[in-house]
C-alpha positions as CSV (number, residue, x, y, z in Angstrom):
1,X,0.0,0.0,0.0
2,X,3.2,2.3,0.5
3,X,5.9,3.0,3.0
4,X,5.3,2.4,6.6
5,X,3.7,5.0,9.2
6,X,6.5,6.7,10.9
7,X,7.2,6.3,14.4
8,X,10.1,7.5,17.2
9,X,11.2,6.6,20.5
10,X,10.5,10.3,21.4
11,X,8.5,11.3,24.7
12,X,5.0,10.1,24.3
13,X,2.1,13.1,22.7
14,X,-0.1,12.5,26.0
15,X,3.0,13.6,28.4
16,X,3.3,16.4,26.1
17,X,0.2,17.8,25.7
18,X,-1.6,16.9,29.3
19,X,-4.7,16.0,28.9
20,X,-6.7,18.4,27.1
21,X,-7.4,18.5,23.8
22,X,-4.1,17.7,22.3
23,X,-4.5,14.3,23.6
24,X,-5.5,11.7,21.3
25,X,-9.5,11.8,22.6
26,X,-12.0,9.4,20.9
27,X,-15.7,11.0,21.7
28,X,-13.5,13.7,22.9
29,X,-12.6,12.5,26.6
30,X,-10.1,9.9,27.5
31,X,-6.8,9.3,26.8
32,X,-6.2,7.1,23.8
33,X,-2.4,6.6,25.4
34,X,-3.4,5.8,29.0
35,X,-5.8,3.3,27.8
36,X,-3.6,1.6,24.9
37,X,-0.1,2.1,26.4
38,X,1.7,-0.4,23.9
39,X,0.3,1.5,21.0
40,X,2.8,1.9,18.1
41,X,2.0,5.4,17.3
42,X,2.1,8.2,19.9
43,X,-1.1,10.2,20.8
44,X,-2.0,12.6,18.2
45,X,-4.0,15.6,18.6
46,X,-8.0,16.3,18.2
47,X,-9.1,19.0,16.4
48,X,-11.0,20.5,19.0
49,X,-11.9,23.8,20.7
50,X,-13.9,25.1,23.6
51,X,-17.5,23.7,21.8
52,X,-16.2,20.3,22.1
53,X,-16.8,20.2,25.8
54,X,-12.8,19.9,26.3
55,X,-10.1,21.9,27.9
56,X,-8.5,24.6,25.9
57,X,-5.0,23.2,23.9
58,X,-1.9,23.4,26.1
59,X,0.7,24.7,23.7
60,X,3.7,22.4,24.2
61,X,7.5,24.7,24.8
62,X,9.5,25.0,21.5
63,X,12.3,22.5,22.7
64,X,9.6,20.0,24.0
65,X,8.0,20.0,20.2
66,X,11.8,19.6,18.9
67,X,12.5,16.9,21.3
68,X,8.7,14.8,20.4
69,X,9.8,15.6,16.5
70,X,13.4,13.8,16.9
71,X,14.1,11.5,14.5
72,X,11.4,12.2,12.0
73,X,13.0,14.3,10.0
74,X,11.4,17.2,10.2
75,X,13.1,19.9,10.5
76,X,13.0,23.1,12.9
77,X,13.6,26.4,10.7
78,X,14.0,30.2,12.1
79,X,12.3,32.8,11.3
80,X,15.5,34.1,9.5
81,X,16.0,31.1,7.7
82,X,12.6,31.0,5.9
83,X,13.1,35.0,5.3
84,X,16.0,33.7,3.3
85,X,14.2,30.8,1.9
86,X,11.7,33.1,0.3
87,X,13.2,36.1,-0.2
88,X,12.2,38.2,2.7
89,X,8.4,36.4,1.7
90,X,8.8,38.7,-1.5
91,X,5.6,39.3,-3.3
92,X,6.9,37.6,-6.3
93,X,7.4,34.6,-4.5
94,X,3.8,34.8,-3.1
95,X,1.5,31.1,-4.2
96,X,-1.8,31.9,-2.5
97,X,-3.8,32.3,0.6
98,X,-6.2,29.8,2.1
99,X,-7.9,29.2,5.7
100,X,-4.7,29.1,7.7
101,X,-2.5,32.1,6.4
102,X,-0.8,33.1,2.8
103,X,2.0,30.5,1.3
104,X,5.3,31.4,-0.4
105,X,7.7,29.4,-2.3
106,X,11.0,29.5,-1.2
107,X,14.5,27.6,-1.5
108,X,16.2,25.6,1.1
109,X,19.5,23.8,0.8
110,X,22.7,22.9,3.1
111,X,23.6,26.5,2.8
112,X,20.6,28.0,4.8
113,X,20.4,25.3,7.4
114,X,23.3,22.0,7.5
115,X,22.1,18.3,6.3
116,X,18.6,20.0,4.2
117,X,18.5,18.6,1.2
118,X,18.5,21.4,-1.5
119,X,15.1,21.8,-3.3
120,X,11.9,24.0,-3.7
121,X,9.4,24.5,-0.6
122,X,6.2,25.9,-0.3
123,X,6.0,28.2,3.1
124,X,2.8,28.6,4.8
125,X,2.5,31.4,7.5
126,X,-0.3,30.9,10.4
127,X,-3.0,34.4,9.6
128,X,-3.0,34.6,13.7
129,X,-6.3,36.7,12.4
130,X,-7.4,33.6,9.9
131,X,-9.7,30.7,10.3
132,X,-7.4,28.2,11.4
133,X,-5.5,28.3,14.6
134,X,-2.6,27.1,17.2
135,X,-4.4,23.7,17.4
136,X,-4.5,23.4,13.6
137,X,-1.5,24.6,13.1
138,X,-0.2,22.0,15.7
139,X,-2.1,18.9,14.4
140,X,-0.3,19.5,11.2
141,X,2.8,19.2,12.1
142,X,1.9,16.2,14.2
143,X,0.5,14.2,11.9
144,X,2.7,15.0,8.8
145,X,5.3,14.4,11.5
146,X,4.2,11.3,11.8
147,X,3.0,9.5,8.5
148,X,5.0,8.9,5.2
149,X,3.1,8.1,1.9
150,X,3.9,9.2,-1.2
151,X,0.3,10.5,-1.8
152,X,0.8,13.0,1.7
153,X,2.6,16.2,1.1
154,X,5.7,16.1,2.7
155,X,6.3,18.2,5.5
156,X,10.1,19.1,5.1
157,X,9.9,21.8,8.8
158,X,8.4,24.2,10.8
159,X,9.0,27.1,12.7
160,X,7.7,27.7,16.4
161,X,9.6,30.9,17.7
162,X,7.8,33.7,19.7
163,X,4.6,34.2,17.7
164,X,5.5,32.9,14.3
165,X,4.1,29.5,13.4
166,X,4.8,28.3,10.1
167,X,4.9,25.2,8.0
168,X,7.4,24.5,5.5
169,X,6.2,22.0,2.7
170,X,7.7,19.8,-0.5
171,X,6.8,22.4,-3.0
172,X,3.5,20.8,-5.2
173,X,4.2,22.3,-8.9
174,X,0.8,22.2,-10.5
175,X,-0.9,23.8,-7.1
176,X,-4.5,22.2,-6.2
177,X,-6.9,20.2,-8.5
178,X,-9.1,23.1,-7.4
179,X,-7.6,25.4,-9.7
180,X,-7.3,22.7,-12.6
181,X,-11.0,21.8,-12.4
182,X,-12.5,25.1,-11.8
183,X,-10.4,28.0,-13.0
184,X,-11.9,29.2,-16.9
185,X,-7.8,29.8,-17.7
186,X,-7.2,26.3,-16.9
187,X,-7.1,23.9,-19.9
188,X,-9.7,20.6,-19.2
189,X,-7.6,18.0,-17.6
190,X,-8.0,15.2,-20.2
191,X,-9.5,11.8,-18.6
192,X,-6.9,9.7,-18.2
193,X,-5.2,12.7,-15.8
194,X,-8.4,12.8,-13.8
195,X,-8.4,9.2,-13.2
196,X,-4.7,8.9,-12.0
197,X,-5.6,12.2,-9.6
198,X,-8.6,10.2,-8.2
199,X,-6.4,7.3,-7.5
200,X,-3.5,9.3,-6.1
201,X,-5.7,10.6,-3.7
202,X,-7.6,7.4,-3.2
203,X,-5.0,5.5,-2.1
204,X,-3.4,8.5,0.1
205,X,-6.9,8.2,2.3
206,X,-6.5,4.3,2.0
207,X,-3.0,4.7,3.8
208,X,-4.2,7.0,6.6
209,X,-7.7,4.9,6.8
210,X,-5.4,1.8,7.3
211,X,-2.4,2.9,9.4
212,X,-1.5,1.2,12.5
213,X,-3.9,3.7,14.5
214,X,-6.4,4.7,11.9
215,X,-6.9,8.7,11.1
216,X,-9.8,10.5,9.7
217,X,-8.9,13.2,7.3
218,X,-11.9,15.3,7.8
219,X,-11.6,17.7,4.8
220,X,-10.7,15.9,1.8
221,X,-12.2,18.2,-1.2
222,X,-10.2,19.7,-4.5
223,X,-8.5,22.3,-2.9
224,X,-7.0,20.4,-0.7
225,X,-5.6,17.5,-2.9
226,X,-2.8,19.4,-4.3
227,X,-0.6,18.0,-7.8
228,X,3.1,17.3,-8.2
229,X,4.4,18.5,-12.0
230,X,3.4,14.7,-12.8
231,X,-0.2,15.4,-11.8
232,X,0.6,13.1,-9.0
233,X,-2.2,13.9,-6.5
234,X,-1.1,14.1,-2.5
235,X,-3.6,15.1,0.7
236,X,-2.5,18.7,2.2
237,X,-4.0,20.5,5.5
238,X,-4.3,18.1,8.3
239,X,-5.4,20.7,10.2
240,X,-8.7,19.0,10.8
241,X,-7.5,15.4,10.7
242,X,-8.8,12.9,13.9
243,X,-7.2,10.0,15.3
244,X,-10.3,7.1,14.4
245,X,-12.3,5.6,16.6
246,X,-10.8,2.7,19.2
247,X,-11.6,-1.2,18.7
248,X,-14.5,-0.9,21.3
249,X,-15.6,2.1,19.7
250,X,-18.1,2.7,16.3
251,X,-17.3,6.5,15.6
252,X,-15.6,9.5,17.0
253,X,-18.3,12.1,18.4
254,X,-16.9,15.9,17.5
255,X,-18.3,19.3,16.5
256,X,-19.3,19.1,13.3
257,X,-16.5,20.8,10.6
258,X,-15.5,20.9,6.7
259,X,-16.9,22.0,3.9
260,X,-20.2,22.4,2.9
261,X,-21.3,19.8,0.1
262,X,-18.6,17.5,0.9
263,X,-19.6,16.0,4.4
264,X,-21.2,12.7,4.5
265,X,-25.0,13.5,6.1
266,X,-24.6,11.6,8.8
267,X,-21.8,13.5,9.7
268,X,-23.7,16.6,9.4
269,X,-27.0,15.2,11.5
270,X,-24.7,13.5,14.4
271,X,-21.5,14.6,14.3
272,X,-20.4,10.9,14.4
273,X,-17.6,10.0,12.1
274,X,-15.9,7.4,11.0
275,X,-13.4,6.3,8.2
276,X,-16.7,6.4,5.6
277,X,-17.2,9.8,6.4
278,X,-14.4,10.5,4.3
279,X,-15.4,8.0,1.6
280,X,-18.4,10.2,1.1
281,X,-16.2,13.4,1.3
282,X,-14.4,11.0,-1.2
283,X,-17.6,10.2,-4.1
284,X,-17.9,13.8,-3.9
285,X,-14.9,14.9,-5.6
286,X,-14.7,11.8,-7.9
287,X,-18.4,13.3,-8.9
288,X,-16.2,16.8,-9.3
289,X,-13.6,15.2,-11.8
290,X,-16.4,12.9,-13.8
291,X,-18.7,16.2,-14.4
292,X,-16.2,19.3,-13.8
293,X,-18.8,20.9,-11.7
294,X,-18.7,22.7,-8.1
295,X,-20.0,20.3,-5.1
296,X,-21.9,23.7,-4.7
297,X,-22.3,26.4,-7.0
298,X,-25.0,28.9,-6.2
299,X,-24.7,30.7,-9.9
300,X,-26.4,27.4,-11.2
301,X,-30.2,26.9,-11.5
302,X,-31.6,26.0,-8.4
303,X,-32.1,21.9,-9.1
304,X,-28.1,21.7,-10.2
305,X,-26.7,24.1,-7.2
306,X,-26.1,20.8,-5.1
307,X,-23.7,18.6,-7.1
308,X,-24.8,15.1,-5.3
309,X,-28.3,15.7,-5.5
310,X,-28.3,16.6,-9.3
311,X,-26.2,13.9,-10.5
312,X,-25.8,11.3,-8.0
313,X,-29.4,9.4,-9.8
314,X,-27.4,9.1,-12.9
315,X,-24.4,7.6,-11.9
316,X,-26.2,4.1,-12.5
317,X,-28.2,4.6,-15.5
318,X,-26.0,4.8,-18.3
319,X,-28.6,5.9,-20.2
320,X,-29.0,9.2,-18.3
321,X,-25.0,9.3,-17.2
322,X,-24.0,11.1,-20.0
323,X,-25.9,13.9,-19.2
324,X,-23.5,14.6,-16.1
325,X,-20.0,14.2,-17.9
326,X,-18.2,17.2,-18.3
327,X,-18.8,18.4,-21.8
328,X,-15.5,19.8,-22.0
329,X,-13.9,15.8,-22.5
330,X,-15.2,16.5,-26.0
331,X,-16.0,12.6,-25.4
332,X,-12.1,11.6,-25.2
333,X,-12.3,8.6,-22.5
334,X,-13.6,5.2,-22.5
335,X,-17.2,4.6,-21.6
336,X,-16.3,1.4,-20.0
337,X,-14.2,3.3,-17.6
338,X,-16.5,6.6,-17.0
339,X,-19.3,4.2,-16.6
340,X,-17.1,2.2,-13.9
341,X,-15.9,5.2,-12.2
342,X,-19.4,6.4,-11.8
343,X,-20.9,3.3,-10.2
344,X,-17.7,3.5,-7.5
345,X,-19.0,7.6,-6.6
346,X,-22.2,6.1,-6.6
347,X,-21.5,3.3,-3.8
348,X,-19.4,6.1,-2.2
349,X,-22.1,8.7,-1.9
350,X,-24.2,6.0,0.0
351,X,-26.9,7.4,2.5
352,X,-26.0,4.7,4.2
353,X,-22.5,4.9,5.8
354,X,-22.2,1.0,5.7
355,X,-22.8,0.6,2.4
356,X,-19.8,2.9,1.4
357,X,-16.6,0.8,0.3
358,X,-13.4,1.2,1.9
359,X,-10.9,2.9,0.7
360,X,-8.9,0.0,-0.4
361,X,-11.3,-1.4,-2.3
362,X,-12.2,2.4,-4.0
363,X,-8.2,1.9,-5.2
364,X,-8.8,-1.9,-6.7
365,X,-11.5,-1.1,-8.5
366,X,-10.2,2.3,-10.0
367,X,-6.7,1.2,-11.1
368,X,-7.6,-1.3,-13.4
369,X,-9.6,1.5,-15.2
370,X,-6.4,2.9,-16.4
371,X,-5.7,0.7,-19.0
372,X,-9.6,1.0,-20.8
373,X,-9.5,3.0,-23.3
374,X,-12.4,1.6,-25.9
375,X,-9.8,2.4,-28.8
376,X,-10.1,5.9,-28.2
377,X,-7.1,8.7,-28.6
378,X,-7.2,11.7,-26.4
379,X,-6.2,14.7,-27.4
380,X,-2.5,16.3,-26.9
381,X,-1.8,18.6,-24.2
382,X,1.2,20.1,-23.9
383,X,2.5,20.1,-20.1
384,X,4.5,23.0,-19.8
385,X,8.0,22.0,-17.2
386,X,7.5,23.2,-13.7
387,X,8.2,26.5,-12.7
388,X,12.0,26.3,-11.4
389,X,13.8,28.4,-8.7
């Protein structure tokens, strides 16, 4: 499935963190460490806040963070360093700005800091005004910290000095699948692209669905699954990522957060989630790359504003499927595999949480679609080389 989940002798997360919410809490109370002392991961944090009936986060000492981090290797930057890195965070170096603060590429090599291996980054400052938080900010770094797949973005460092908080990133060449789907000065991604992003991504939730202490993403949607210069899709922004539930447990119980027209319902009635919450989140953007549209876009007429809704009674009638497929494939993909694709969103976006697949079995059933192609040529598109430093 890939490369193992990382894991270091460091002090444990619980002795850390206390026992608030940076403890690894299933239903939000308990320590996940105290009762599972042998576990092979440490305690990771929830992403929690004052309306999840817990304590406030206790914000762990620079040094203690270090220390936790030994060994995982990632690395602790300066303030200075990342100045360097990006040029003073020039406006010219300037990517783009989302929930938790504007992002910069930069540089870093053995000149700016000893034994970094020399290559582009992508350098995201915490907005201590912004959506996103300390806690976030922290459950990033902990988890990428943590687990290695080569469908996560790497975290390379961070930097924890007075009130800076920043995150420091394997630079991702082509940006989000966001921009590629939706953006009218973005060419159409051609079929056999949008099928290799959907089982990048597929088998990066596979990985964190499957680790040796399970972890629900949370917010898996376009923006966040961001592409190499190979269109190789890897999961960003953990900043909403939960430990899963425990053996004796069905679901983790938390306020309810994400993105409206991605969460599963029952997620959005409950507030339980589980592993198949993300499947749903999952069918949604698979829906996205089959029909190009918004999972909700108000400027549409009232019956197609809601993406699952509108297309989701399709997806098994062939007959009425191609209705939904984005026009702009000009018809360059293989029925076989379209028509495939769309009866895997369909199980996906079950009401029913139980009748979702995993996300194992989403991978098995998509990669084989790769090599349908009912005779068919697409079209040439010319990939311009990434941008370089």
């Amino acid at each position: 499935m890939g490369k193992k989940t990382t894991t270091s002798s460091s002090p444990s997360w619980s002795s850390l963190f206390g026992l608030g919410c940076f403890t690894s809490s299933h239903s939000d109370g308990g320590s996940a460490a105290a009762k599972n002392p042998g576990t092979p991961l440490p305690a990771r944090p929830s992403s929690c806040n004052s309306n999840d009936g817990v304590a406030a986060a206790v914000m762990p000492s620079p040094e203690d963070l270090s220390q936790s981090l030994a060994g995982s290797g990632v690395e602790a930057f300066t303030v200075e360093e990342l100045r360097r890195a990006t040029r003073d965070f020039s406006v010219s170096n300037f990517v783009g700005e989302g929930g938790f603060g504007p992002v910069y590429k930069g540089y870093v090599d053995e000149r700016l800091k000893p034994g970094v291996r020399a290559q582009a980054v992508a350098v995201k400052l915490l907005d201590l005004e912004g959506s996103q938080g300390h806690k976030e900010w922290l459950a990033e770094v902990i988890f990428l910290g943590q687990l290695r797949h080569h469908h996560l973005v790497k975290l390379i460092g961070y930097c924890y000095e007075d009130e800076h908080r920043l995150l420091v990133y394997e630079f991702m060449a082509r940006g989000s699948l966001e921009k590629h789907l939706f953006k009218k000065y973005s060419a159409s991604l051609p079929w056999s692209t949008r099928l290799k992003i959907a089982i990048g991504a597929a088998r990066g939730l596979a990985f964190l669905h499957e680790a040796a202490k399970p972890v629900i993403y949370r917010d898996f949607k376009t923006s966040n699954i961001l592409l190499n210069s190979d269109y190789e899709a890897k999961l960003s922004d953990f900043g909403l990522a939960k430990d899963g539930p425990q053996e004796d447990e069905t679901h983790v119980s938390t306020r309810v957060m994400g993105t409206q027209g991605y969460a599963a319902p029952e997620y959005i009635m409950t507030g339980h989630l589980t592993t198949k919450s993300d499947v749903y989140s999952y069918g949604v953007v698979l829906l996205e790359l089959l029909t190009g549209r918004k999972a909700v876009d108000k400027k549409r007429p009232p019956r197609e504003q809601n993406l699952v809704e509108w297309a989701r009674p399709c997806l098994h009638d062939s007959r009425r499927l191609n209705r939904v497929i984005d026009k702009s494939l000009n018809g360059q993909y293989s029925t076989r595999a379209v028509q495939k694709a769309a009866a895997i969103a369909y199980q996906c976006l079950s009401v029913s949480p139980k009748s979702r697949p995993r996300m194992s079995a989403v991978v098995e059933a998509l990669e084989p679609l790769l090599a349908m192609d009912d005779g068919i040529v697409e079209p040439f598109v010319y990939m311009a080389p990434p941008e370089s430093k």
